[in-house]
mmCIF file of the C-alpha atoms, coordinates in Angstrom:
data_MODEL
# 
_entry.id   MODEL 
# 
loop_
_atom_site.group_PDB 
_atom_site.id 
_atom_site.type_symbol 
_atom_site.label_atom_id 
_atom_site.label_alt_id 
_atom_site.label_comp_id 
_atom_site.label_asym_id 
_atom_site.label_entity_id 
_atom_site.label_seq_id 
_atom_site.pdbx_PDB_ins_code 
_atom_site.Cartn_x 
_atom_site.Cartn_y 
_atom_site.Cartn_z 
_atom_site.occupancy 
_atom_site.B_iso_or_equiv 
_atom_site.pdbx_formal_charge 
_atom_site.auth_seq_id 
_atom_site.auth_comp_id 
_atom_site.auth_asym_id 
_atom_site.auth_atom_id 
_atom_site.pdbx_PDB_model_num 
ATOM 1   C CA . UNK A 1 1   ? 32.029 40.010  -31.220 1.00 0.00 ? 1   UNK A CA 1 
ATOM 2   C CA . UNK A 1 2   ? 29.665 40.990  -28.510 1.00 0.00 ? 2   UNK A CA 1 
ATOM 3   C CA . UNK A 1 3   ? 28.699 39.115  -24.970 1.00 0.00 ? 3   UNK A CA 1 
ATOM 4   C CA . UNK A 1 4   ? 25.857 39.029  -23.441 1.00 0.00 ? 4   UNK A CA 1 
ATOM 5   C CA . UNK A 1 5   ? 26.078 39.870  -19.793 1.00 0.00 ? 5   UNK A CA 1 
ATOM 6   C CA . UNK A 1 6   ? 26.618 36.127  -18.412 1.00 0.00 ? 6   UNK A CA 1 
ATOM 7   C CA . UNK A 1 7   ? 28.926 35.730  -21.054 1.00 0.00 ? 7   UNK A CA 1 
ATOM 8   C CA . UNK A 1 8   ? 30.510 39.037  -20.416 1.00 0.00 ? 8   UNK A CA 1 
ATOM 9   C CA . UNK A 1 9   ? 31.105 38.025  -16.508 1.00 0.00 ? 9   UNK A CA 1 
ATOM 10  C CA . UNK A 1 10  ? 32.073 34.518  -16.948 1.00 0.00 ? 10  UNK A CA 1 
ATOM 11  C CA . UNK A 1 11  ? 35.031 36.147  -20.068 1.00 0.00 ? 11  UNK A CA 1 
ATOM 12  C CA . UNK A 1 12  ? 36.272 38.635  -17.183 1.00 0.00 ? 12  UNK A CA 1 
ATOM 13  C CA . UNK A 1 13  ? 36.534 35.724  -14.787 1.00 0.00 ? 13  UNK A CA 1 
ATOM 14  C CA . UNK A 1 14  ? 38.518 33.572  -16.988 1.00 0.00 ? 14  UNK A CA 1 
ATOM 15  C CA . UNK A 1 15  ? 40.392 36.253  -18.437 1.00 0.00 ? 15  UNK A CA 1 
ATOM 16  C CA . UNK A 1 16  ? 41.490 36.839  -14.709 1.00 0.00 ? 16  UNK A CA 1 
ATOM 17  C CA . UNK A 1 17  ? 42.535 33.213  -14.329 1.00 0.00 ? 17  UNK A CA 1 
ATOM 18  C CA . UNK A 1 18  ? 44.233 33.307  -17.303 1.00 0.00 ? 18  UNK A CA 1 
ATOM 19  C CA . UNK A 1 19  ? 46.133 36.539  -16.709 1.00 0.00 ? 19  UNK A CA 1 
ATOM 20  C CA . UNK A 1 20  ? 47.483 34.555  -13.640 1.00 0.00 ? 20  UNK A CA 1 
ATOM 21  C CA . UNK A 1 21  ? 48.566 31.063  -15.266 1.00 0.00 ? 21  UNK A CA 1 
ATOM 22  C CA . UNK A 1 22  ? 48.614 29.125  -18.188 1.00 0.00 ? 22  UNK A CA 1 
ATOM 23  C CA . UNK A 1 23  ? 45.341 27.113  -19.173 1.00 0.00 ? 23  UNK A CA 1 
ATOM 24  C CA . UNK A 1 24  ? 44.922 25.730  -22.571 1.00 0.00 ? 24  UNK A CA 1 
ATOM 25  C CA . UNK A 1 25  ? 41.559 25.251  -24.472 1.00 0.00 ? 25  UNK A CA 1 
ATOM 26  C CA . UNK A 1 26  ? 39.894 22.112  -22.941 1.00 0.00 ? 26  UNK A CA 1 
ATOM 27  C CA . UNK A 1 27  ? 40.768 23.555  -19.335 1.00 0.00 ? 27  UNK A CA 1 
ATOM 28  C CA . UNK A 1 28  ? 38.863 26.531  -20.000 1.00 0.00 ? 28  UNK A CA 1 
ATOM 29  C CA . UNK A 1 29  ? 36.071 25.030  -21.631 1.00 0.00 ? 29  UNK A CA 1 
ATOM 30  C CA . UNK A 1 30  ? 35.727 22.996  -18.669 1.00 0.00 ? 30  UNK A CA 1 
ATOM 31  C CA . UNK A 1 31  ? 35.163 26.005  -16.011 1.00 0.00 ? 31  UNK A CA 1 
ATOM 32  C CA . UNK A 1 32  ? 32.868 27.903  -18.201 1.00 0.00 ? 32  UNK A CA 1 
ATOM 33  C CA . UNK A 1 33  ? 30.332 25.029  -18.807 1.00 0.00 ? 33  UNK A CA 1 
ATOM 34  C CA . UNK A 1 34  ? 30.669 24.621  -14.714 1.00 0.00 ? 34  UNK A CA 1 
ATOM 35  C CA . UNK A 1 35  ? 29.508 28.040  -14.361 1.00 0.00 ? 35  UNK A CA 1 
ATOM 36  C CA . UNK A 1 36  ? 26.203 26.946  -16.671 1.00 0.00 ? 36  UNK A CA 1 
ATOM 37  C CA . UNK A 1 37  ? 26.886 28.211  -19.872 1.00 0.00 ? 37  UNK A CA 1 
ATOM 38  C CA . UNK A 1 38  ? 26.170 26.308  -23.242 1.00 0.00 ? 38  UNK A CA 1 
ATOM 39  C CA . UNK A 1 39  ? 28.552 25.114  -25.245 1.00 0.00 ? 39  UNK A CA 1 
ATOM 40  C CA . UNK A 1 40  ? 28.267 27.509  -28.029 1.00 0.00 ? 40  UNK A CA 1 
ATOM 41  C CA . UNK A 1 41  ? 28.475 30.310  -24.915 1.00 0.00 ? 41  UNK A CA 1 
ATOM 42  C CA . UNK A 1 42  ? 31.837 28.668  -24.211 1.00 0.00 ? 42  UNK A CA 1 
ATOM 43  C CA . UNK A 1 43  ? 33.264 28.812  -27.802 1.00 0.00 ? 43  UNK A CA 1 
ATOM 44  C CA . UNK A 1 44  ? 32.137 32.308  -28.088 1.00 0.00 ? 44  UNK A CA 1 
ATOM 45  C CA . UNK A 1 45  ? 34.165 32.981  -24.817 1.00 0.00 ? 45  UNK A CA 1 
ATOM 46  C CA . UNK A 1 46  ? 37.412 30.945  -25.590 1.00 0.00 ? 46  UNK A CA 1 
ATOM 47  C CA . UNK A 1 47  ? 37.367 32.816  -29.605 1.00 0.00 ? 47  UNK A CA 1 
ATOM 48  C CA . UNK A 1 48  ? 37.285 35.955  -27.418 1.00 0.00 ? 48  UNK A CA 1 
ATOM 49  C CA . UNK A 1 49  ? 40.300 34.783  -24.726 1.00 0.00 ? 49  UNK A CA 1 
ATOM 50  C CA . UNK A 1 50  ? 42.171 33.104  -27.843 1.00 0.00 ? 50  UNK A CA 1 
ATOM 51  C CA . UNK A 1 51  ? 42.299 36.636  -29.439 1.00 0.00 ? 51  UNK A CA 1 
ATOM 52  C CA . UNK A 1 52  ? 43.303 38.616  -26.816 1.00 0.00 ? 52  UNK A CA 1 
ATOM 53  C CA . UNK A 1 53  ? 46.049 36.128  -26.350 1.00 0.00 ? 53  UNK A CA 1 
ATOM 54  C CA . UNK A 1 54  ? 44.721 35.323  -23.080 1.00 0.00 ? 54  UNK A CA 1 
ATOM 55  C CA . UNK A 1 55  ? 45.121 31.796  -24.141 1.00 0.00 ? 55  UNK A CA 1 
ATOM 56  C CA . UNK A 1 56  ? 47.704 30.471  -26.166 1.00 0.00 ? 56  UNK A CA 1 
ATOM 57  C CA . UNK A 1 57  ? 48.102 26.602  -26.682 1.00 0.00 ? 57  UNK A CA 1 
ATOM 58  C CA . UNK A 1 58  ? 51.674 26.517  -28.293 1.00 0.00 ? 58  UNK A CA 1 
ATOM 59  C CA . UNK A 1 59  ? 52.845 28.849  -25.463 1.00 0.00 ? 59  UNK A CA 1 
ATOM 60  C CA . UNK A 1 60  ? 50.908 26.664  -22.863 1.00 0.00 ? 60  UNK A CA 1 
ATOM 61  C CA . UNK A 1 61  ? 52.483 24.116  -24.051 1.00 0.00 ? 61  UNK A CA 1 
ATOM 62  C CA . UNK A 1 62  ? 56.084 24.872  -23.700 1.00 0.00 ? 62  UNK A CA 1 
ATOM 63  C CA . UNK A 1 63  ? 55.360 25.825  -20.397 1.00 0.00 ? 63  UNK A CA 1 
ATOM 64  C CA . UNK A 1 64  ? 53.638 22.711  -19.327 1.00 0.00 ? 64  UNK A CA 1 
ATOM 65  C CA . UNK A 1 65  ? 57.034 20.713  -20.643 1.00 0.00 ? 65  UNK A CA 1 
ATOM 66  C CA . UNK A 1 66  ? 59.041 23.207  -19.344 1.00 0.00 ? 66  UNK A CA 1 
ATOM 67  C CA . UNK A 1 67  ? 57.736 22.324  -15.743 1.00 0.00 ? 67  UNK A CA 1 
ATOM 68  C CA . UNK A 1 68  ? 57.133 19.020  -16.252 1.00 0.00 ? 68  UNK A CA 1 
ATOM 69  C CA . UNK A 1 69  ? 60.376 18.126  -17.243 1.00 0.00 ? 69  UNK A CA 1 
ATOM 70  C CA . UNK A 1 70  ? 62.161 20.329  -14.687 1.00 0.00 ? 70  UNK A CA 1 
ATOM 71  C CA . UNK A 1 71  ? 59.435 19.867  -11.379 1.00 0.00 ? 71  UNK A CA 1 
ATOM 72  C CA . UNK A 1 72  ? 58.143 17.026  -11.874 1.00 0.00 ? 72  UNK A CA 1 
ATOM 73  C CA . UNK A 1 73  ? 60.891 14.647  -13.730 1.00 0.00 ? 73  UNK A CA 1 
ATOM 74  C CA . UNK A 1 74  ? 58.906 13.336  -16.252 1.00 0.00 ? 74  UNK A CA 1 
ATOM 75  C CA . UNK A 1 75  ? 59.576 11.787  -19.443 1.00 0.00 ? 75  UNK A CA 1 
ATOM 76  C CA . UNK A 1 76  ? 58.620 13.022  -22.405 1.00 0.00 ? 76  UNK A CA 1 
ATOM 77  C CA . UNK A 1 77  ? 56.071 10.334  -23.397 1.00 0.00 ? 77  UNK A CA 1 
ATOM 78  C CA . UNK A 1 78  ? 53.961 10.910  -20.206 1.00 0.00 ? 78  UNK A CA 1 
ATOM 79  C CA . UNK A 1 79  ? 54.473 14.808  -21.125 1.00 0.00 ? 79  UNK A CA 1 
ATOM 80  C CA . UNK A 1 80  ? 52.738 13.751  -24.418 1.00 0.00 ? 80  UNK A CA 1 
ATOM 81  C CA . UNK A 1 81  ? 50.148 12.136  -23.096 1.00 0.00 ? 81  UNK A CA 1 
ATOM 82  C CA . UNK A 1 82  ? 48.729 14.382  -20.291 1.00 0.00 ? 82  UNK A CA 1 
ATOM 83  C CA . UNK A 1 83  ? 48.999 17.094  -23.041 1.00 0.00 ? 83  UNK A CA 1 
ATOM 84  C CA . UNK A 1 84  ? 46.985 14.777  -25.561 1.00 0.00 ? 84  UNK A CA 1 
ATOM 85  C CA . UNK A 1 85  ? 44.515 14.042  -22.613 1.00 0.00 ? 85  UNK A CA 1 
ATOM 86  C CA . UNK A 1 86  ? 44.452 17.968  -22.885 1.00 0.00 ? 86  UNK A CA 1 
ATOM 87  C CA . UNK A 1 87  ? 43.593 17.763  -26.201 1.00 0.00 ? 87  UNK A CA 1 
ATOM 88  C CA . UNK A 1 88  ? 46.438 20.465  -27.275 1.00 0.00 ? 88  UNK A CA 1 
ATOM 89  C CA . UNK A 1 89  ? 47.422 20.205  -30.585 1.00 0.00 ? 89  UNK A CA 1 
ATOM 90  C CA . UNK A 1 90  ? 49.865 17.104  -31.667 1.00 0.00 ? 90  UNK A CA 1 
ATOM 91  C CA . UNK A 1 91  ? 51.933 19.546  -33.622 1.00 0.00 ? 91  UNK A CA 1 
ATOM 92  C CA . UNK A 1 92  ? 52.005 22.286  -30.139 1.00 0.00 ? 92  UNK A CA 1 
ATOM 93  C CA . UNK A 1 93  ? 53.342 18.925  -28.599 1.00 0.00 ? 93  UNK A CA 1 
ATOM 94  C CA . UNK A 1 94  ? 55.648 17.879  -30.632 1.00 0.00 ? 94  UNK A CA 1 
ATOM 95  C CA . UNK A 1 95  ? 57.711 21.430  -30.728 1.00 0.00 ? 95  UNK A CA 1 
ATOM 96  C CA . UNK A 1 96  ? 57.643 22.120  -27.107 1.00 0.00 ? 96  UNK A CA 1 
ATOM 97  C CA . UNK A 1 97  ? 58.948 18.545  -26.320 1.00 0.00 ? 97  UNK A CA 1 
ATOM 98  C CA . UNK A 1 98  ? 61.797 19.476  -29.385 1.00 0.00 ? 98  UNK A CA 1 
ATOM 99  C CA . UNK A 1 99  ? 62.705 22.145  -26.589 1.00 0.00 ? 99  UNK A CA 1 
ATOM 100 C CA . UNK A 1 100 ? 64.294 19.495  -23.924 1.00 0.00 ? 100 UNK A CA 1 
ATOM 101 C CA . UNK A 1 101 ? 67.961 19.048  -25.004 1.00 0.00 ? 101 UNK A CA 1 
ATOM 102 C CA . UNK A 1 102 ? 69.492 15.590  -25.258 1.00 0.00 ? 102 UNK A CA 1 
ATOM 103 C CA . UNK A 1 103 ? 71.824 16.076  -22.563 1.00 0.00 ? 103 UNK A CA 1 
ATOM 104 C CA . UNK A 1 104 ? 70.000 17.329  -20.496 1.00 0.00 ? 104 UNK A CA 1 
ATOM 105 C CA . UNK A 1 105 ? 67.372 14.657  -20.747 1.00 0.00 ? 105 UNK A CA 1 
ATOM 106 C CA . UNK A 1 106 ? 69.641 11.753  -20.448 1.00 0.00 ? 106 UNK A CA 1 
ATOM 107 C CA . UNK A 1 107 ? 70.757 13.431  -17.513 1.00 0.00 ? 107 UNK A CA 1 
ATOM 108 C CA . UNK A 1 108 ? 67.694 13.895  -15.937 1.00 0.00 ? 108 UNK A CA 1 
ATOM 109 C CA . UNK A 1 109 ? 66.611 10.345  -16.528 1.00 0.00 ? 109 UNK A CA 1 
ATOM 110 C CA . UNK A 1 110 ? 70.461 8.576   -14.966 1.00 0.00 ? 110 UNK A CA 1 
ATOM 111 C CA . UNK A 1 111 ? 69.898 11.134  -11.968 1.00 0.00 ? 111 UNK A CA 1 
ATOM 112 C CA . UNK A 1 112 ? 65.985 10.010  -11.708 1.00 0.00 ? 112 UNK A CA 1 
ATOM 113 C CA . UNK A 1 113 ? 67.286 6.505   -11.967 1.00 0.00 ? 113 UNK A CA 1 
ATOM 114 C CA . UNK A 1 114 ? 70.199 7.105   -9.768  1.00 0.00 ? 114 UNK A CA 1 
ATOM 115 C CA . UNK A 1 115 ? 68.367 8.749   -6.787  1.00 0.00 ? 115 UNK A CA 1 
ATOM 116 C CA . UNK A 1 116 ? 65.618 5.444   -7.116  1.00 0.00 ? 116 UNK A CA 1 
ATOM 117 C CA . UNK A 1 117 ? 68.184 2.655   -7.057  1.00 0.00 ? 117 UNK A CA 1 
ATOM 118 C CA . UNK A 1 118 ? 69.764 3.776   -3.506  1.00 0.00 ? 118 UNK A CA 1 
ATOM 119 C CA . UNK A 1 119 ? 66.172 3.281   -2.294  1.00 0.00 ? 119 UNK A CA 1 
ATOM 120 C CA . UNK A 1 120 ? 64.691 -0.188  -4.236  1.00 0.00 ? 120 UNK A CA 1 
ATOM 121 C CA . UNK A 1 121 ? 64.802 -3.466  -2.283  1.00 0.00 ? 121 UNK A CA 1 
ATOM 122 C CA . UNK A 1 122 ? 65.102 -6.268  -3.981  1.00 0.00 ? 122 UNK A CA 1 
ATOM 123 C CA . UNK A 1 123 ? 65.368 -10.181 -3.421  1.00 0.00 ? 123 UNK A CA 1 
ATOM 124 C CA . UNK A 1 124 ? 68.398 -10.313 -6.190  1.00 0.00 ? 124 UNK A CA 1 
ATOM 125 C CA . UNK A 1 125 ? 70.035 -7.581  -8.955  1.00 0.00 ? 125 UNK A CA 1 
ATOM 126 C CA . UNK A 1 126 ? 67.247 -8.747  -11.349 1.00 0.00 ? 126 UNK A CA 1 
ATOM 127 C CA . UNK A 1 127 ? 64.057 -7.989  -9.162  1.00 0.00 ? 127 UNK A CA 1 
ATOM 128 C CA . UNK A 1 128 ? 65.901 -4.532  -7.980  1.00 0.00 ? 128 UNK A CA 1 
ATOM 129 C CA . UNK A 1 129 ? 66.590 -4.180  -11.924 1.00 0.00 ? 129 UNK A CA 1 
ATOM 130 C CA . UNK A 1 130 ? 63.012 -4.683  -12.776 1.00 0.00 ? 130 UNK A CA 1 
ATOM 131 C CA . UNK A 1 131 ? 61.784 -2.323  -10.227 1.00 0.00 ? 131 UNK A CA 1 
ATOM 132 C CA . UNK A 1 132 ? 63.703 -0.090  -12.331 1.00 0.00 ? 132 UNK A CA 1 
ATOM 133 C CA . UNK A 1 133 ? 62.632 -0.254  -15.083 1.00 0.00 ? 133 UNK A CA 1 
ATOM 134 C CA . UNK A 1 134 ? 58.961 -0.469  -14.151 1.00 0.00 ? 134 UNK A CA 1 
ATOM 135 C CA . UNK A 1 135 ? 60.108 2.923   -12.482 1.00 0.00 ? 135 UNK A CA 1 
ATOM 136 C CA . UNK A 1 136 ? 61.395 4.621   -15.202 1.00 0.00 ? 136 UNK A CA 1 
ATOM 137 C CA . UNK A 1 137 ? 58.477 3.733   -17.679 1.00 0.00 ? 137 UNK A CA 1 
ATOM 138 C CA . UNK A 1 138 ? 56.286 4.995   -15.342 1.00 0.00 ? 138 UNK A CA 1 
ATOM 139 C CA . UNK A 1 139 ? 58.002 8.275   -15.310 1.00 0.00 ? 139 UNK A CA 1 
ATOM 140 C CA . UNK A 1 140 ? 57.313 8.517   -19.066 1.00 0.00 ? 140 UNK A CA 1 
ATOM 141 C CA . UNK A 1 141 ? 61.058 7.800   -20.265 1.00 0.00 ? 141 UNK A CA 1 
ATOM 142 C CA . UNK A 1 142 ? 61.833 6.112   -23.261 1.00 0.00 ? 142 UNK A CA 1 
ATOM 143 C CA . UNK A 1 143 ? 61.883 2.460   -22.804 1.00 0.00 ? 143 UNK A CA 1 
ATOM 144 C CA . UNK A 1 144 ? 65.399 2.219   -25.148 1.00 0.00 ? 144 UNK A CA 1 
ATOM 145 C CA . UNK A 1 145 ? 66.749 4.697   -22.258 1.00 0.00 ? 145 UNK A CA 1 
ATOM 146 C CA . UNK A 1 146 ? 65.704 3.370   -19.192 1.00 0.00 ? 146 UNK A CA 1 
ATOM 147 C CA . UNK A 1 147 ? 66.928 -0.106  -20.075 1.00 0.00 ? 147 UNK A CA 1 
ATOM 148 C CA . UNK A 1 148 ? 70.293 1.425   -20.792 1.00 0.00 ? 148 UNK A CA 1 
ATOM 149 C CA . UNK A 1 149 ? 70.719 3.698   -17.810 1.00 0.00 ? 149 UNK A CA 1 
ATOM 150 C CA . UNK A 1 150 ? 69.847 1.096   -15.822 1.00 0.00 ? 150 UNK A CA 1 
ATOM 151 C CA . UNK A 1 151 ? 72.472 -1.818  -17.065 1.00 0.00 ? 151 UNK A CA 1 
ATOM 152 C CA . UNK A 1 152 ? 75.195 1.350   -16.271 1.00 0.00 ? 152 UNK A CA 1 
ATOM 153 C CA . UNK A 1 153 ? 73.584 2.208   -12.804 1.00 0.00 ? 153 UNK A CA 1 
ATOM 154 C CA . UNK A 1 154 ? 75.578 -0.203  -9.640  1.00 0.00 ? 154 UNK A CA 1 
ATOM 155 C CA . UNK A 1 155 ? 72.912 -1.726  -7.220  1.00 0.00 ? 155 UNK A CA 1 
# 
């Protein structure tokens, strides 16, 4: 497949980026329509980056849960959903969250949970127990989890 030369320019450009980090599809398609380029321009360019394996979404990914998870202490459901947001494939998703062990996720969410409760004020255990909760959902945890961490956590 050939490029013209605006094409040709904005490929090296992302092909730099991407050489330098993870992006997936949508991200991509994003920048080169910034730079001016049509839509079928853009396709053109991410075939092109897709086949040099400058972009890979099932390796972007694991690496986006991979951080996540570790940096950012999330749960897998909001991992899910800023991926869907993404638009990365369901079935990319659903492998790379399959990479998070049980242990170490349950651990992740008490210690979460843990490091929370020493800060929450709270007129009585119920309204600290709430705050929670509400605190652990919106980490992205598993409701089922979160309510059962937090009957074992002492506030």
């Amino acid at each position: 497949m050939s490029l013209i030369p605006q094409q040709n320019k904005t490929y090296q450009r992302m092909a730099d980026l991407c050489s330098r980090s993870e992006y997936c599809i949508s991200d991509i398609r994003k920048k080169i329509l910034k730079d001016g380029l049509t839509g079928e321009d853009a396709e053109k360019i991410i075939t092109a980056l897709c086949k040099e394996k400058f972009i890979d979404e099932n390796r972007y990914a694991r690496m986006y849960v991979r951080d996540k998870f570790t940096f950012n202490k999330w749960g897998k459901q909001k991992i899910a959903y800023m991926l869907k947001m993404k638009q990365v494939d369901q079935e990319y998703i659903r492998e790379a969250l399959e990479n998070i062990e049980e242990p170490a996720y349950e651990d992740s969410i008490r210690n979460v949970l843990t490091d929370k409760s020493k800060h929450i004020k709270g007129k009585d255990l119920f309204d600290k127990q709430a705050k929670l909760i509400r605190f652990g959902l919106g980490k992205g945890f598993e409701p089922n989890l979160v309510y059962r961490i937090v009957k074992e956590i002492e506030l």
